[in-house]
N, C-alpha and C positions, 0 to 999 in steps of 0.2 A: 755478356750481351745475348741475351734470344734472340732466334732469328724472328719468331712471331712478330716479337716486340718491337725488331727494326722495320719487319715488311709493314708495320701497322704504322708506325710512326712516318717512315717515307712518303705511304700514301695517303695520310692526312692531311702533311705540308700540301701534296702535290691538290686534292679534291679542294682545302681552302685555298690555295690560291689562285683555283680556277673562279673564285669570287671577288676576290679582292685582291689588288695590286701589291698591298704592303700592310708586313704585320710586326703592330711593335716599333715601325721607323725602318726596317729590313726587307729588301724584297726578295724576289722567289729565290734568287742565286745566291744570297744571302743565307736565306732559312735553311736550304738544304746542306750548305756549311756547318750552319748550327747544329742540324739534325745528327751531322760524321762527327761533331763534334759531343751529340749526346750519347752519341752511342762509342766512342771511345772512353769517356768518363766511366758509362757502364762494365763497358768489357776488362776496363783496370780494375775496378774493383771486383766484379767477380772472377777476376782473376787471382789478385793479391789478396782479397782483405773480408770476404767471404765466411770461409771455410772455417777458418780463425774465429771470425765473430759470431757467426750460427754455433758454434761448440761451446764458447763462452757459457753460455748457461747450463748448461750438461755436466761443464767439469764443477763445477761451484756447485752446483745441487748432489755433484754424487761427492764431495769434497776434494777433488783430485785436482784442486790446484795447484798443491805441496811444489811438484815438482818442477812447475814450473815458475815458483816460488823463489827457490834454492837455487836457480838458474844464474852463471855470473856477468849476466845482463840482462837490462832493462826488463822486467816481468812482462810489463804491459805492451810491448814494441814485441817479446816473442812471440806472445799468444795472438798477436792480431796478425802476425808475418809468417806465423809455423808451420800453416798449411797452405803452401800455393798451390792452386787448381790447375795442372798441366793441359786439363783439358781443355781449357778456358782458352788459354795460348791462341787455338784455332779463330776464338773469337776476338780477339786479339787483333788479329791480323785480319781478318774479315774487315773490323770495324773503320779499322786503320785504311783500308781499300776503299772503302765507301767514301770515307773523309777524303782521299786523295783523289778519287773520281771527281766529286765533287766542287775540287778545286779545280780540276785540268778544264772541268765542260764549262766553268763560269769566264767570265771576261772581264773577272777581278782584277785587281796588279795588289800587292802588298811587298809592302817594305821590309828586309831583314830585319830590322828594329821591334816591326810589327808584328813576325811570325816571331821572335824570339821572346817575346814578352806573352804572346799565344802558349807558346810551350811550356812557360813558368807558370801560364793561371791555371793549364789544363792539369799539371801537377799538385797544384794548389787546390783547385777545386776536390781532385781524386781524394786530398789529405782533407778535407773538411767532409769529404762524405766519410771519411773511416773516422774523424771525430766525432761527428753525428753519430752515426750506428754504435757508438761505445756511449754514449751517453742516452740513446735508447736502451740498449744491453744493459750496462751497470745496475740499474734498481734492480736486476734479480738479485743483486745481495741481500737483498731487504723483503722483497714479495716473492721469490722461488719460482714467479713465471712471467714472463714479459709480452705474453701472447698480444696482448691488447697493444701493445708497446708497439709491435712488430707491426701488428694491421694499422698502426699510426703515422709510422714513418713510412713505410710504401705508399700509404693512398697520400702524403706527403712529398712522397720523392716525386710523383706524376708532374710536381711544378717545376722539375727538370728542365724538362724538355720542351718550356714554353716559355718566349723571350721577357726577361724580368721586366720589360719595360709595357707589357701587356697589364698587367697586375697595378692598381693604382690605390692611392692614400695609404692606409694602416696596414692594410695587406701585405702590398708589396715592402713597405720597413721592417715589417716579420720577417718575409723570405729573403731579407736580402742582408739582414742583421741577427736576430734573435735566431729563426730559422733558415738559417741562410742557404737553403735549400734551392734557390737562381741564381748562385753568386759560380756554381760548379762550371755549369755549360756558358752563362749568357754574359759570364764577365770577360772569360777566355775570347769567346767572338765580340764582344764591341772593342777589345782593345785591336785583334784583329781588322775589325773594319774601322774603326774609329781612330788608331791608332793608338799607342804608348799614352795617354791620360793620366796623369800620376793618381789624380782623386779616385777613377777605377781601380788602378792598382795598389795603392795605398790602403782603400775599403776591404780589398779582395785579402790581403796579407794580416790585416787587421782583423778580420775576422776568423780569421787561420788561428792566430798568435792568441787572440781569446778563447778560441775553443780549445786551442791546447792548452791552457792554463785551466780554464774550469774541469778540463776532463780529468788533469793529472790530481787539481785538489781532489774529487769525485771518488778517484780510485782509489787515494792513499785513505780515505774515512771509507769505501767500499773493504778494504782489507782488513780493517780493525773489527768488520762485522763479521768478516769471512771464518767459519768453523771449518776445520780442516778433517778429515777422513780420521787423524791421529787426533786429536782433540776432545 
């Protein structure tokens, strides 16, 4: 998590909703939920899942996969988990403080049931943003740079942090299926305010479960193109 990134995002919630009462079906107390909740999604990942996927291309272009090849687990679970950002931690806990502010100041009530199925999508979400970023990554097995890749998925992830139920028709069944890029932040808060849903949480596990499937096929045809540094 940047702090830029949170102080900007805070105070957009706060400037539109000096406009307008409710956005998305959410109001102000609501949104700034969302917001600790956007910004915890962020702070995991570049915490865990980062450092790992930004180097993905560096080792395969200079061939130094090898060794983490020969590794006697999962290839693809080391390289995305091998380098945790300790500095990140800070952000971490920042993010995590925001979120819990923003619970105390609101005059919500939520159900254990409620908060406990929160805490499974916000994990869920975090594993569908490190399937996404791998499935952006991986064509460097094929093209040797994913620049363009990279400016596609960030100006992509911006739908983050904006309630999936804003986005309508064709749009929103991209980011909430194909690119399921609203499914991180905005499925985690309706189950919290809406409560346990099975169809939210069913879509949300579902979309999880397919993108770990297409990634894994992606990888194992990713390694048969893979030239290694011995080769």
């Amino acid at each position: 998590m940047d702090f830029i990134y949170a102080v900007i995002l805070i105070a957009f919630y706060q400037i539109l909703y000096a406009q307008t009462p409710t956005l998305g079906g959410w109001s102000k107390e609501q949104a700034m939920i969302f917001v600790g909740i956007c910004l915890v999604v962020d702070s995991i990942q570049m915490t865990f899942f980062t450092n790992g996927l930004n180097n993905l291309s560096e080792l395969v272009n200079k061939g130094d996969l090898d060794y983490y090849l020969v590794r006697p687990v999962s290839s693809l679970f080391f390289l995305v988990l091998r380098e945790v950002s300790l500095n990140s931690a800070i952000n971490l806990l920042i993010s995590f403080s925001i979120l819990i502010y923003y619970f105390s100041v609101s005059h919500l009530s939520f159900s254990v049931l409620s908060i406990l199925g929160f805490v499974a999508l916000v994990l869920n979400g975090s594993l569908i943003y490190c399937l996404l970023r791998l499935l952006f990554v991986l064509p460097v097995f094929w093209l040797g740079s994913v620049r363009g890749l990279d400016s596609l998925f960030y100006n992509l992830y911006y739908c983050v942090d904006r309630p999936d139920r804003v986005f309508k028709g064709g749009v929103r069944l991209i980011l909430v299926t194909i690119l399921p890029f609203c499914v991180m932040a905005s499925f985690p808060a309706r189950v919290l305010f809406e409560g346990n849903d099975c169809g939210t949480i069913v879509h949300a596990v579902g979309v999880s479960l397919s993108l770990g499937i297409i990634t894994y096929y992606v990888w194992k045809r990713c390694l048969r193109a893979y030239s290694s540094a011995s080769s």
